[in-house]
N, C-alpha and C positions, 0 to 999 in steps of 0.2 A: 511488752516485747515487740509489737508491732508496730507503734510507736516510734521504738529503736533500730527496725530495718528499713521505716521509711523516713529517719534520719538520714541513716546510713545511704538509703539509696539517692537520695536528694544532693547530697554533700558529695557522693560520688559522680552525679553528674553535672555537679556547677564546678568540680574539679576536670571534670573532662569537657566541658564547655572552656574553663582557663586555659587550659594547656591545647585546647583548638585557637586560643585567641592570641596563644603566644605563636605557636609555628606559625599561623598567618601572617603576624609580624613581622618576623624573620623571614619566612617566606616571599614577604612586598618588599626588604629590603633592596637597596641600588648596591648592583656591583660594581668595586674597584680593584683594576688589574693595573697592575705592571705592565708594560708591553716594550721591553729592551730589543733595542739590535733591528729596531724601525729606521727605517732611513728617509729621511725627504729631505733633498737635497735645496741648497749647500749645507748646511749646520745641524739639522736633524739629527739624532742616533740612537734615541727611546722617547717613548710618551708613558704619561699614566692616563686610564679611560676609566670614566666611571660611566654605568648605564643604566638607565631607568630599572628599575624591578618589571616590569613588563615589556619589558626590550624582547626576549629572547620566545615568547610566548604569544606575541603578535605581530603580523606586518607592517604596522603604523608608523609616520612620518616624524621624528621628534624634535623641537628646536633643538640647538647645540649649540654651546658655550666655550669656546676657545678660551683658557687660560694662560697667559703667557708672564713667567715667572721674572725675577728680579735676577739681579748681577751675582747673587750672592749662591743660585741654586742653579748656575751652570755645570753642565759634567758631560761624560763621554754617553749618558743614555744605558749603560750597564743597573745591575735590578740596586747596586750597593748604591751608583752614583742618581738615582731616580729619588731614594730616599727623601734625596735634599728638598724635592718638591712638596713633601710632610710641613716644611717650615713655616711657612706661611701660604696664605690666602687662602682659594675655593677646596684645592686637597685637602691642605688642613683641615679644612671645615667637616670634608664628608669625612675624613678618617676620623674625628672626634664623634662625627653622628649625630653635628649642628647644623648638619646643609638638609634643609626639606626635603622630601619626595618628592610633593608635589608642589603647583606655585598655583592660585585661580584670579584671573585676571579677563576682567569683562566676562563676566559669568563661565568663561573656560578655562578648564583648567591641565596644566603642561607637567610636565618631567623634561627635565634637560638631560641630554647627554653632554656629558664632562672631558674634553678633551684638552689635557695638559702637555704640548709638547716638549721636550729638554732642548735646552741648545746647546752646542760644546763650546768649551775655552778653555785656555790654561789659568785656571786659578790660583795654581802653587806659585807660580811663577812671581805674580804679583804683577801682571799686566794684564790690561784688557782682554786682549785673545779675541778673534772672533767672536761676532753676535749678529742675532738676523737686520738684513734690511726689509724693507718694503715686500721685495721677490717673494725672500722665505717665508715670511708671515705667510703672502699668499698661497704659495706652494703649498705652506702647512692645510690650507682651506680648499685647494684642488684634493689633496690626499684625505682628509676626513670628509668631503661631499664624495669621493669614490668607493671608500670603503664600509660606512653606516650609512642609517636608513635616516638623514635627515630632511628635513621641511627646508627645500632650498631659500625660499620666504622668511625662514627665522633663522639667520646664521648670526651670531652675537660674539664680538670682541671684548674680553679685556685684558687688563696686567696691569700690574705693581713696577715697580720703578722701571727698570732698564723695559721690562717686559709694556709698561702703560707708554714709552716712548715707540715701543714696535707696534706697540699698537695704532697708537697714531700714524705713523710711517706705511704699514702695511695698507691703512683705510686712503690714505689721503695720495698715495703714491701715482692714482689717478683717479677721474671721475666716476668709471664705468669699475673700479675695485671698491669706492666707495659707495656704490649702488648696489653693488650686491650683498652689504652686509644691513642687517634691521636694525642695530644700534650699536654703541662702541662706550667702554667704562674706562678710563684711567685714573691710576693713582702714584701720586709721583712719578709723573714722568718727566723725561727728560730730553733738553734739544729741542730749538723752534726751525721751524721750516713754512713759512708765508703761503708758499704759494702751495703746497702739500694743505695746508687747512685751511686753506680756500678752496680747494676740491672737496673736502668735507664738507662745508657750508654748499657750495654748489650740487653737490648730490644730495642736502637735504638729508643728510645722515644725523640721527639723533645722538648727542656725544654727551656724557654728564661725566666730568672731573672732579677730583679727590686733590686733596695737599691738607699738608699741617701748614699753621703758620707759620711753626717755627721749624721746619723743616733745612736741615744743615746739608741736605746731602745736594738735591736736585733744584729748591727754592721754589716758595709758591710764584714768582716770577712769570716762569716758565709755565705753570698752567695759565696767570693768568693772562698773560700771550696767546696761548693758543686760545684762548675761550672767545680772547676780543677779537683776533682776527678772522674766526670763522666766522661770529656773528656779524663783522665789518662786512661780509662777502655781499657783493651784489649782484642778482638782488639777495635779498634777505630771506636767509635758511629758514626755513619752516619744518622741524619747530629748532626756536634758537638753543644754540650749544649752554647746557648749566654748568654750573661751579657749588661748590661745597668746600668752604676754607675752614678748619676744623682750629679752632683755639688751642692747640696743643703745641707741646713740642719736638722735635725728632722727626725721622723719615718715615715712619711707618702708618701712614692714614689707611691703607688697607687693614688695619687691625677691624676700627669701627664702620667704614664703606663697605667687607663684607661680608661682615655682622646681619645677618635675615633679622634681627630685631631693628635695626635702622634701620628709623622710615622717614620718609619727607612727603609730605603731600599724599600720605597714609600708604606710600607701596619705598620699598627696598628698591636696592640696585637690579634683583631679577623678579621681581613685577616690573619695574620701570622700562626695565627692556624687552617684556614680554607684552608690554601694548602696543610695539612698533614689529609691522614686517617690511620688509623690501620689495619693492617694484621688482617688478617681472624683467630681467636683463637677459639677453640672448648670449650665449655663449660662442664665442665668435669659431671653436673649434670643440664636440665631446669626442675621446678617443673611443674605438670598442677595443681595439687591440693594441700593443705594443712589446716586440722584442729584440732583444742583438744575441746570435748565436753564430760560431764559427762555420764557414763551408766546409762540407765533409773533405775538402784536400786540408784545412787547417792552414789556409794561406790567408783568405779572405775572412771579415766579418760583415756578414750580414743585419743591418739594423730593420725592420718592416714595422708598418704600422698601419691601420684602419681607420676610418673615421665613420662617425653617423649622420654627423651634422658637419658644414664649413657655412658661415659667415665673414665678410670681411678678413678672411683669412689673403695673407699676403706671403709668405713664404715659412719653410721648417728650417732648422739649421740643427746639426748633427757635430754633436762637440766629444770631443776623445780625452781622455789622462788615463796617468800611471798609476794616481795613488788616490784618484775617488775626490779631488779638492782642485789642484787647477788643473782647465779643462782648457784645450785649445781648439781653433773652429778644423771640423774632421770632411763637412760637406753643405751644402743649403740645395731644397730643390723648391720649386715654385709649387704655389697651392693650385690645384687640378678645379673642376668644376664647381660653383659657390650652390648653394643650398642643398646638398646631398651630401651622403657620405663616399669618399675616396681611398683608395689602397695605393701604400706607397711603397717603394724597398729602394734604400740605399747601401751600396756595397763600400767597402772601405776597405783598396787595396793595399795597402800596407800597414794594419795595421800590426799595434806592438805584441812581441812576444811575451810568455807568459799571460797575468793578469793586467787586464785593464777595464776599461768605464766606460762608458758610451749616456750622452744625457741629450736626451729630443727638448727642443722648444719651438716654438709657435709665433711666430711675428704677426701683429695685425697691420690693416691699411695703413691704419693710423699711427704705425712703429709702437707701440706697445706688446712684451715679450712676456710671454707663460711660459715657464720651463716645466715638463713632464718629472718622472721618476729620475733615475740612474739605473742604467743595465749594467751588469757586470760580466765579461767574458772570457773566459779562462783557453789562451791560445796558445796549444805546446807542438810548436814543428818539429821537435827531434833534433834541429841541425844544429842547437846551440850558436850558432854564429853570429860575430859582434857586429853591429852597428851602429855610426852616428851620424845624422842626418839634421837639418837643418832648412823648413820650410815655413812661408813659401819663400821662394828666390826667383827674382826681387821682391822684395818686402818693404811695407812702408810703414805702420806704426808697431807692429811687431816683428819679434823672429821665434817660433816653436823653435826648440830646439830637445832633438828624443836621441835617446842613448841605449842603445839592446850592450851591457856589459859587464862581468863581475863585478867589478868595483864600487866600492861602497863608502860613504864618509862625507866629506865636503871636498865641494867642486870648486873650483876656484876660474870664474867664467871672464874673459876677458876680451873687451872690441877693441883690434887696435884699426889705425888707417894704414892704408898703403907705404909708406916708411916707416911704418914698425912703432908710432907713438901711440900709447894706451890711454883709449877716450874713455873707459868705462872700468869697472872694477865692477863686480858681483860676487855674492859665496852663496851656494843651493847647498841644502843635503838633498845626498844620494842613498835612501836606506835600502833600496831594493834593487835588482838587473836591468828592471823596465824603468827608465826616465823620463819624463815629458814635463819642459818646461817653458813658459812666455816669458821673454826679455822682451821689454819696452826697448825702441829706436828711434818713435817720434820726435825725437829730438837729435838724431844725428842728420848732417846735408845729404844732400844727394851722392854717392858715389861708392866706393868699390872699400869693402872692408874683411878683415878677418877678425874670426871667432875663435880663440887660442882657450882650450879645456883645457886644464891642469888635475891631476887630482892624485893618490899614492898608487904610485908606480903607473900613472894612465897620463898622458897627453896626447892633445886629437885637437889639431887645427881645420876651418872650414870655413870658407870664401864664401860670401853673399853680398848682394847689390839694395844699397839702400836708396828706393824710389824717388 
């Protein structure tokens, strides 16, 4: 009988030892969230974030892994159209619970944080639509270094098709964007640009590429383009750009690229990228604060902002729209004192009724542009009255042109010359009261023109001088 209670008691506590070793498990588990209705401007509108198991439980610094998705997983950023980010690559991976926890590389060992931004387009449609350039990739990497606790040293790029062409774009777009990233992965991507992957070789940015052979969509061509001319760059990148041409056929080489059981030279795509950090780059502007709020009369908006640091900072410019996409320039002021931080506030007197945008950006010496966030400012005067205006005047390769009015639909926007003959034909929709839109003129002469609005039941003519 004694015998059989310290059976009994044996069994119940390698049973209670199991069941400690399972909640640990679950416990170390990495979360993934949804995160809809994020915005970083232009194309942003949800991300999915996965984060280390010990993210939330210590102060620690983590590398982070920018995922940027294919043509096929574009959507508005909503939790139904984030899904699509399940389909393939690094999501996939963790939502099946094939992506590691951890990674050990040079006897250290990492947990990435996973951030997967969405881009928007019209998919249904069966056109293009929108997709990031250079800007937004980077934009997306201003907004996840502001909001997580990453290792500015380890910021890592990749993407699959449309998403491994932004990748390249976003790195290569200049020198000092591709120095601040540790390494960069593409797989099928797509679009060559020369001189963009000679900024990658000139930053000495570590780049290893994916393709099938028999790839029908983007062509291994085009990687191996880019591979030859970074490594062409003079002098010569250290370490030089690889290539992985996979004997397959079809577009999808991210299936096996990333695969944590493919290895080359005994490490995967994230060992591969976890033996590389980045030089120490100064940031030419960090923001502490940033806001646009109405003046308590509700005429003006007020945009302010703070800094902690300026470098090579050259001037801010202050851009306005109606519907959060095109943005016309609202103000620019010059950069105050270089190595310190500065307070700024720009007023914007007229601006539009109702809802509108506000988006700060950052020029440096050397004309290269950061764009911050998007503020949004909800301005209601009371007095409901109409207005349509058309600045600036004289104008030389634009004309804003803002409309405070009911009317709704498609505009029927037209330039003619001084005798009445129509240079230009345009059609905007108008889904909202607030409108703000940029018509190009760089291609009209010099002299005196009008701008004849059409629209149901609205017509509104307006004189401007082109410079």
């Amino acid at each position: 009988m004694r015998g059989f209670y310290l059976t009994v008691k044996v069994g119940f506590i390698l049973l209670l030892l199991q069941s400690l070793i399972i909640v640990n498990v679950f416990s170390q588990s990495r979360t993934i969230t949804k995160r809809p209705g994020v915005r970083i401007q232009p194309l942003v509108y949800g991300l999915y974030e996965s984060l280390p198991a010990t993210y939330n439980t210590t102060s620690n610094l983590y590398p982070v892994l920018i995922f940027l998705h294919g043509l096929g997983e574009r959507g508005n950023g909503s939790v139904g159209d984030l899904d699509k980010l399940e389909n393939n690559g690094v999501i996939k991976r963790i939502k099946a619970g094939t992506f590691p926890e951890t990674f050990t590389v040079n006897s250290q060992t990492h947990s990435f944080i996973v951030i997967a931004p969405q881009y928007n387009g019209d998919v249904n449609s069966g056109q293009l639509g929108p997709y990031p350039g250079g800007e937004t990739v980077n934009n997306t990497i201003d907004y996840v270094l502001a909001n997580y606790r990453v290792d500015p040293s380890r910021i890592y790029v990749a993407g699959l098709s449309g998403g491994g062409a932004f990748t390249w774009y976003g790195a290569g777009m200049t020198i000092n964007a591709a120095k601040r990233l540790a390494a960069i992965v593409t797989m099928a991507g797509a679009g060559t640009f020369p001189d963009w992957a000679r900024n990658i070789g000139k930053a000495n940015l570590p780049m290893w590429s994916f393709c099938n052979s028999g790839d029908d969509a983007f062509y291994v061509q085009v990687t191996n383009e880019w591979v030859q001319i970074v490594n062409e760059t003079v002098p010569t990148p250290s370490p030089l750009a690889k290539k992985t041409i996979f004997n397959l056929p079809g577009h999808g080489s991210w299936e096996e690229a990333t695969n944590p059981a493919y290895r080359e030279n005994g490490k995967n795509i994230y060992e591969w990228m976890l033996t590389y950090q980045s030089g120490s780059v100064v940031l030419p502007v960090v923001l502490a604060t940033y806001t646009a709020t109405a003046s308590p009369d509700a005429k003006k908006v007020l945009v302010t902002w703070t800094t902690t640091q300026e470098q090579n900072n050259s001037f801010f410019t202050i851009a306005r729209s109606a519907d959060g996409i095109t943005f016309v320039p609202a103000g620019k002021l010059p950069a105050k004192t270089q190595g310190q931080g500065n307070s700024y506030t720009f007023t914007d007197p007229s601006p539009l009724e109702g809802t509108s945008y506000y988006r700060l950006s950052q020029t440096d010496l050397d004309g290269t542009t950061k764009s911050f966030d998007i503020k949004t400012v909800n301005l209601n005067t009371g007095n409901g009255a109409d207005k349509v205006r058309t600045y600036p005047n004289p104008a030389n390769d634009y004309l804003a042109l803002e409309i405070s009015h009911p009317v709704k639909g498609m505009l029927n926007v037209q330039i003619l010359n001084t005798e009445g003959k129509i240079i230009t034909t345009r059609l905007y929709s108008k889904p909202f009261r607030s409108f703000l839109q940029t018509i190009p003129i760089g291609g009209l002469k010099k002299g005196f023109y009008l701008l004849k609005i059409t629209g149901d039941n609205y017509l509104s003519t307006q004189r401007f001088v082109k410079q």
